[in-house]
N, C-alpha and C positions, 0 to 999 in steps of 0.2 A: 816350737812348731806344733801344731794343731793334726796330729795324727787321726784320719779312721780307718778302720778296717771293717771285714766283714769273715762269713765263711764259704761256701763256696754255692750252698743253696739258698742265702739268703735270712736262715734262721735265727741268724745273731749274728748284729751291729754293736762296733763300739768306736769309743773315740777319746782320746788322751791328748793330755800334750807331753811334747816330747824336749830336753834340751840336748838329746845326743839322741839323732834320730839317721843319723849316717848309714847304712848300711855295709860297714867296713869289716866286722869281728864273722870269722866264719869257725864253727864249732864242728870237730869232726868225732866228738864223741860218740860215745854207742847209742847214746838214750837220744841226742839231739837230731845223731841219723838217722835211728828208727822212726822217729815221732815226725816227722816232717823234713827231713834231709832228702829229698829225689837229686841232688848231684854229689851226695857224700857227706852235707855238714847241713849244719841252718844258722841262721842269720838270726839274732835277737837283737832288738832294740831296747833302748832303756826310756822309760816314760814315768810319771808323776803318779803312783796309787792314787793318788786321792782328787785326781782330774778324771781316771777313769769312768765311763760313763757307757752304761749297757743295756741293750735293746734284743730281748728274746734269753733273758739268762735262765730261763725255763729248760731252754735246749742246750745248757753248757752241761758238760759232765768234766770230772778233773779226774785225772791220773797223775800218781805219783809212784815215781820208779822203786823199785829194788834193786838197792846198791850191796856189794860187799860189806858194806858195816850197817846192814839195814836200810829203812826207807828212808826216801830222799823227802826235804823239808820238804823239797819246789814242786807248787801245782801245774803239773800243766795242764791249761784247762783248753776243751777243746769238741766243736759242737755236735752234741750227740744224734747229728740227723743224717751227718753228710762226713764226719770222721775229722773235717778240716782242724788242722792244729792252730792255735788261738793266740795266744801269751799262759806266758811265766811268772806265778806271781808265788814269793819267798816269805812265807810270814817273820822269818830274821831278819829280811829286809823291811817292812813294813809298809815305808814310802817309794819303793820301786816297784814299778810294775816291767816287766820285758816283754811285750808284742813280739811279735815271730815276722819280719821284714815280708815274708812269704803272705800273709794275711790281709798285708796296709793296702789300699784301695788309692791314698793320696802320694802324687806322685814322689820321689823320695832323692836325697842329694845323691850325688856320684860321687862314692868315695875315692880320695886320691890315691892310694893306698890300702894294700888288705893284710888284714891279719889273721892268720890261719892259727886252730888253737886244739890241744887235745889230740895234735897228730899222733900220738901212741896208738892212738885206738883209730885211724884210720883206717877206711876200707880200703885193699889193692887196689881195686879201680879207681878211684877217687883221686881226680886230679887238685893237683893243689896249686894256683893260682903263684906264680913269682915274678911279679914284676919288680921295678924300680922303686925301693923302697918296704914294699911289702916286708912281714915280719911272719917268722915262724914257731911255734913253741909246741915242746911234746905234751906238755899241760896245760896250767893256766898263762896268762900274758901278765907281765911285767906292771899291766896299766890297767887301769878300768876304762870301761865306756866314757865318762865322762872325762875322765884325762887325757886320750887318747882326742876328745873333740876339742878341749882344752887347749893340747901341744898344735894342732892345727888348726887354732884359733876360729873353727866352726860358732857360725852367728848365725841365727833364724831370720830366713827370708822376711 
């Protein structure tokens, strides 16, 4: 699926394709909340490095966290006019890119199911979605992005 996004002034456009473009993984981590989480977590998507395609990367700036064991591979990159958080890109991953669901401009599937991830480090207020089926974890989840679209046989429009 033919993902684009943008940032919130306009100053950088990008667009990807996506084979797990679901919006279902919600991240309540510290860094995913700080960095773009407004209801407690953020939404990353998974997309093809090497489809990515960007318009104004003059105005990208990347931040990468400080963790307990030091800095974090992942860039988050994110436009340095208007603050909007952008994608995720891992140079260990190399061929993955993660767009931030928050970002996409094109309209995006309705996941059946949500998975909540990272709840250790949730904020009190932060509600956490459980419906039928929904899945919960203190850390990571049992599946990746692409398994997770896999087990629900997700196919592009």
């Amino acid at each position: 699926m033919k993902l684009e996004g943008s940032c919130h002034c306009g100053a950088v456009r990008f667009r990807c394709q996506s084979s797990s473009p679901v919006p279902y993984q919600r991240c309540y981590c510290t860094i995913c909340r700080k960095q773009q989480g407004g209801g407690g977590y953020a939404i990353n998507l998974g997309a093809d490095a090497n489809s990515m395609v960007v318009e104004g990367d003059e105005n990208i700036t990347v931040y990468r966290a400080t963790m307990e064991h030091g800095t974090s591979s992942g860039e988050r990159n994110f436009c340095s006019r208007c603050g909007c958080a952008l994608w995720l890109f891992d140079p260990s991953w190399p061929d993955l890119i993660h767009p931030f669901a928050s970002a996409i401009d094109t309209d995006l599937p309705e996941p059946p199911t949500i998975t909540s991830l990272m709840l250790n480090y949730k904020a009190n207020w932060a509600e956490v979605h459980d419906g039928p089926g929904d899945r919960h974890f203190d850390e990571y989840p049992d599946e990746s992005l692409a398994e997770w679209h896999e087990r629900h046989e997700w196919k592009a429009p």
